[in-house]
Each structure stands twice: as C-alpha cells, then as structure tokens.
N, C-alpha and C positions, 0 to 999 in steps of 0.2 A: 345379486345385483342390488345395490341400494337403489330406496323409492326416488322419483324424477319428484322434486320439491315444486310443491303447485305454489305460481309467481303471478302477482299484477301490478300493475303500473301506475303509477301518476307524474302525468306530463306538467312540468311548471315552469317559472323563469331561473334562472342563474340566481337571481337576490334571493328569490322563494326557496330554493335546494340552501342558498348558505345560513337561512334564518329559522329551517327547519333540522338542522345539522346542528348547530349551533344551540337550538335550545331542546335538540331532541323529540321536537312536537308537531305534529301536520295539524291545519285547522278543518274544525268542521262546521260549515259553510251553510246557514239557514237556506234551507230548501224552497223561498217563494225568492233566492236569487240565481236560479237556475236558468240559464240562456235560454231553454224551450217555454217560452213565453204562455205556451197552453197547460206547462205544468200544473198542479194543483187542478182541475178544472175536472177530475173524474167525477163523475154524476149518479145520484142514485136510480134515475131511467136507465144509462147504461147497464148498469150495475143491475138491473133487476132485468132486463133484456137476455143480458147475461148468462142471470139464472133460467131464464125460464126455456133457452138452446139447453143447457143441463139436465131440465128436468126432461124434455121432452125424450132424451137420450138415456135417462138412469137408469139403473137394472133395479136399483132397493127403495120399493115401496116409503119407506121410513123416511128416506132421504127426500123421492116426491113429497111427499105428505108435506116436511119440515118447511122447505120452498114456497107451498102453496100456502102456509101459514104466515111466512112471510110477507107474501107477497098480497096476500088478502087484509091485511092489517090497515084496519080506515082509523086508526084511533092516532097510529103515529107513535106508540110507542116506542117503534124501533126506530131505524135510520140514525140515528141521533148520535153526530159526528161532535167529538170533542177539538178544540181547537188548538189541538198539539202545535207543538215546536219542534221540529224535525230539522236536525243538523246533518250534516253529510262533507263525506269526504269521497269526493268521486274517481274511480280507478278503471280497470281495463285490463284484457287480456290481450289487448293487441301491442307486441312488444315495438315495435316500429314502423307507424303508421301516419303517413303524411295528413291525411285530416286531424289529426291530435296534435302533429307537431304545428299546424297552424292555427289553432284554433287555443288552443292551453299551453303553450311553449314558448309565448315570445314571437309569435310567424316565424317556427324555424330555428330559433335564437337560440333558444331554453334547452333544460335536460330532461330525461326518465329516469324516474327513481322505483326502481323493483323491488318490492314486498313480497315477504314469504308470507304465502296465504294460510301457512301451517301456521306458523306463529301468533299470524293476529287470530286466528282461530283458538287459541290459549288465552288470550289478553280477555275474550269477549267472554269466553266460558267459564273465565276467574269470576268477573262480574256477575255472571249469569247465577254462579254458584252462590256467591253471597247476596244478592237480590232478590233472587227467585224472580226474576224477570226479565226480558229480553229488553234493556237499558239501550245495550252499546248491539246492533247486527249485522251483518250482511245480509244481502240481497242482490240477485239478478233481473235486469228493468225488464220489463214487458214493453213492446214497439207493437202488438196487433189485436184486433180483438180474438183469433184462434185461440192465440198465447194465452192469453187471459181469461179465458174456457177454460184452458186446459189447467192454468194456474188457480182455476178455483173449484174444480171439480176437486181435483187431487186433494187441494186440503180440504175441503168438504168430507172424501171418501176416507181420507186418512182418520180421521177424527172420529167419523161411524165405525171405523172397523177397531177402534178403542175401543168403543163404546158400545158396541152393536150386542152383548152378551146381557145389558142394561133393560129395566121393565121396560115398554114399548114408550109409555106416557112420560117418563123419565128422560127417554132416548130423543123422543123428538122433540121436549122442548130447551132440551142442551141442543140438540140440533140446527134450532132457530136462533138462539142466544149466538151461536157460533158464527150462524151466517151471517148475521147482523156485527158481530163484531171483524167479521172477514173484511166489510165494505170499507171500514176505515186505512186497513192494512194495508190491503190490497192497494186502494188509490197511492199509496205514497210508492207502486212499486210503476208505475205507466207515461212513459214517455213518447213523445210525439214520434210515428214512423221514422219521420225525414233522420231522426238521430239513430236509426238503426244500425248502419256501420260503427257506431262509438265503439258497441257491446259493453256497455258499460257495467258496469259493477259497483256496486256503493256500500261502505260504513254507514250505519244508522246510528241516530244518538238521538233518542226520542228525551227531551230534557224535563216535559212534564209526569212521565209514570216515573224516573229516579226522582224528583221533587216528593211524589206524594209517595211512591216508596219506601226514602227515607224517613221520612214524616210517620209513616207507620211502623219502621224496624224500629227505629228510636223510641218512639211511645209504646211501646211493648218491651225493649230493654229498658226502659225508667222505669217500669211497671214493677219488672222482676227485682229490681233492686241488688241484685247479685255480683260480689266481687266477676264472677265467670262472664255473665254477660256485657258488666263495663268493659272487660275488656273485650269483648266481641264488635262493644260499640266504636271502640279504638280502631277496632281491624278496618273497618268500614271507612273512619273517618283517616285514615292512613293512604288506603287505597284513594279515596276521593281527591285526596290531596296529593297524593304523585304521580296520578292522570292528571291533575290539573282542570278536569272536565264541567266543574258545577260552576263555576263562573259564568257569565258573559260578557266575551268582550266586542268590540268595537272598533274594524279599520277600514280603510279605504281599499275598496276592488272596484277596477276596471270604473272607476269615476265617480262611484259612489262609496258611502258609508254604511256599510252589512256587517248584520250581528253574528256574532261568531261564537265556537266552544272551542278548547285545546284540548287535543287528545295527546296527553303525553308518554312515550314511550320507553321514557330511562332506565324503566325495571328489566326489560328485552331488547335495550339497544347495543347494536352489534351489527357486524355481517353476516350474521344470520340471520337477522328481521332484514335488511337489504344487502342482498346479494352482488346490484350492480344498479350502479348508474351508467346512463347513455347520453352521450352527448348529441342534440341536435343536427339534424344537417346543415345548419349555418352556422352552429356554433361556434362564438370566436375564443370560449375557456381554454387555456391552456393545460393541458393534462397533466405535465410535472405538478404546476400550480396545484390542482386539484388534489392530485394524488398527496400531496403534504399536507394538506387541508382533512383530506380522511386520515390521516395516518393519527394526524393530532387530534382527531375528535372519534378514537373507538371505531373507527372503520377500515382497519387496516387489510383485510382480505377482501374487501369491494371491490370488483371487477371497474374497470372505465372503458367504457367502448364507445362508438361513434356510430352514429346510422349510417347504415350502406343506399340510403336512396341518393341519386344522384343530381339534385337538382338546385341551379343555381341559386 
C-alpha cells in the first residue's frame, strides 16, 4: 500500500491563488503582522517560570544543575534576544474548516491550496544541506503553557542525551548555552489560546542567520581561492536566486503595507507539491475556468473540489 502523503493548507483569496500560480511563489509574511495582536510578547519571566515546573520534575541531575545556572545569573549575560526578522507563511491541517474559510479566504469567497508536506520537507533540507542552518523551517505553534513544558523539556532532554557521554563541566555549560538559546526559538513558536482551533503550522524564514550565514560561507570560499569552491559559491548563489528568498519586498495586506520575502517554488512545481485546491463555500470561481488556468500553468493533475459545509 503506498504511504498516505502528509498535506496542509493555505486558505487565501482567488487573486492570491492566481498570483501565486502564476509566479509560482507564496509569500512569507513578517511575523509582528500576525492577527494575534499578543504575538511576539513571550517573556523571559515566563520562560524562566517555565523552567523552573522542569526542573522541579527532572530525573538528570546535570540538567537541574544547567537550569539553576541559568536561572541564577545576576550578570545578565544570558537572555539576550537578537532582533531577528522572522517571515512566515502560515498553513494548517485542517482541510475544510469554516473559521479559516472566514478569516483567510475572502469570508468564504477564496480557495485552499494543498501542499505536500513531503516535498516542502526536501526544499528546506536542500537549504539546510548547503547552509548548515535551519534558514527556511517548519514548526507546530504552541497555544498553552503545558505545551510549552513539554516543548522545552523535550528539547532540553534531547540535546543531554547527545551529549550526556560529555565531561560533566563540559556537559553543563553546553547545557546552559542551549537553554539560553532555546528562549529565542521557542518564543517565535506561541500563540494566543483563543487561535487554538487554527492548528496552525508555519514555514520559517529567519532572514538574519541566512544574511550572516552567507556573509561567512562566502568569506571562507574567497579565502580558499579554489576553482572547486567558486563554484560551490555559484551553487549557493543559484539557489538563492530561484527561491527568490534574500530580497525584501513591500505590498499592501489587509490595509496596510508589510514587508515581505518570496519563497519560490519553480524547481518542485507540479502536482505533486499541490495536490488540490478547494474552493470556498461561497465561492463564485468557476471550475472549467479554473481547471484551464492549472492545465496551463503545470498543474494538470490537481484535484478542484468544493467545501461540503453548507452555509449560506
């Protein structure tokens, strides 16, 4: 039996479906314009609160220890959040869900466009491969503070039991470096309850570690001076340029003007990277229309379907 392809969603309008078709590209959307008005706003009191449900709970000494170094620290060395630029492109497992269709669709109007989560799973690990950095990510939000226990014990835990075979002294102060750089991650992954039905899912495009990223692969291939490596620097500078991603641009959402990045897709576009689009429950697109619209633009196996909620 072949594997069931892991799929998510992004609900948009009709103009947004033909202008992401058309140039092959979804945008990724700075993250202080996100509708949950208390985004951004995780704290390092929570965040050290946090820890300390963790410690009171941990089985491995080392771990204690690393926490209470943490958290003991009057100098201030730690905490110390960089001012990233986090772009996002926000998606969903929920294939047909009337809070999405009103909220991100037009009230209704607009379509869903499905993504194979396998694929962009390749896109990201290409990146990852030539960067040695998690550039472009996924992630699943955190709505509680349980969630976010548990989301940071885990990586906590995961990272000691790398590490755990490491002298003691060694072990725990990779253990605090860790934590300390947990706080920044983590906050970009915490959303307000009330959005807990989205179940949201997000593409990351953190734009300042590929800035200084590249800024270091580059000044180490000028270094080597190596016919081998110029061209390594081609490969880089190939890739960047047919994601389209190191720009910033600039348009109007929902009444304002928000900085934006273009994730482009051209190298894996197909109906394999989308499987189907869904047309809204009010939508008024007509599907022959549509269906001639994919055919001419590389989507010719894309399913068209129509929400079954029933409401006027």
């Amino acid at each position: 039996m072949p594997k069931k392809q892991k799929v998510l969603y992004h609900y948009t309008s009709v103009e947004a479906l033909y202008n992401i078709i058309k140039k092959r590209t979804f945008w990724l959307v700075n993250s202080k314009s996100s509708n949950d008005k208390t985004e951004n706003s995780f704290s390092i009191a929570t965040y050290k609160d946090m820890l300390r449900s963790i410690q009171n709970t941990c089985q491995q000494d080392e771990i204690k220890h690393a926490i209470e170094l943490f958290l003991n620290n009057t100098e201030k060395e730690y905490y110390h959040i960089e001012n990233k630029e986090i772009f996002i492109l926000s998606l969903t497992i929920q294939k047909d869900n009337l809070a999405h269709w009103e909220r991100y669709a037009s009230f209704r109007k607009g379509i869903s466009i499905a993504l194979s989560a396998d694929i962009l799973e390749k896109i990201r690990e290409k990146i990852h491969s030539m960067f040695q950095e998690d550039i472009i990510r996924k992630c699943e939000l955190i709505y509680t503070r349980e969630d976010g226990i548990l989301k940071i014990k885990n990586e906590i835990e995961n990272y000691y039991n790398v590490l755990h075979k490491f002298p003691k002294k060694h072990l725990e102060s990779s253990l605090v470096v860790k934590i300390n750089s947990l706080f920044s991650d983590i906050s970009l992954h915490f959303k307000n309850i009330f959005f807990k039905d989205e179940t949201e899912r997000r593409i990351l495009f953190d734009e300042k570690t590929m800035l200084t990223r590249k800024e270091i692969l580059f000044s180490a291939i000028e270094m080597g001076n190596k016919k081998a490596l110029k061209e390594i620097k081609n490969e880089y500078l190939r890739l960047l340029e047919n994601l389209d991603i190191e720009k910033t641009y600039f348009e109007p959402i929902h009444g304002e003007i928000r900085s934006l990045h273009h994730l482009c897709l051209k190298d894996i576009w197909g109906s394999d990277l989308i499987p189907e689009i869904m047309l809204g429950p009010n939508c008024p697109q007509n599907k022959e229309e549509l269906r001639a619209f994919l055919d001419a633009n590389e989507l010719n196996k894309t399913k068209i379907t129509e929400s079954e909620i029933p409401i006027r």
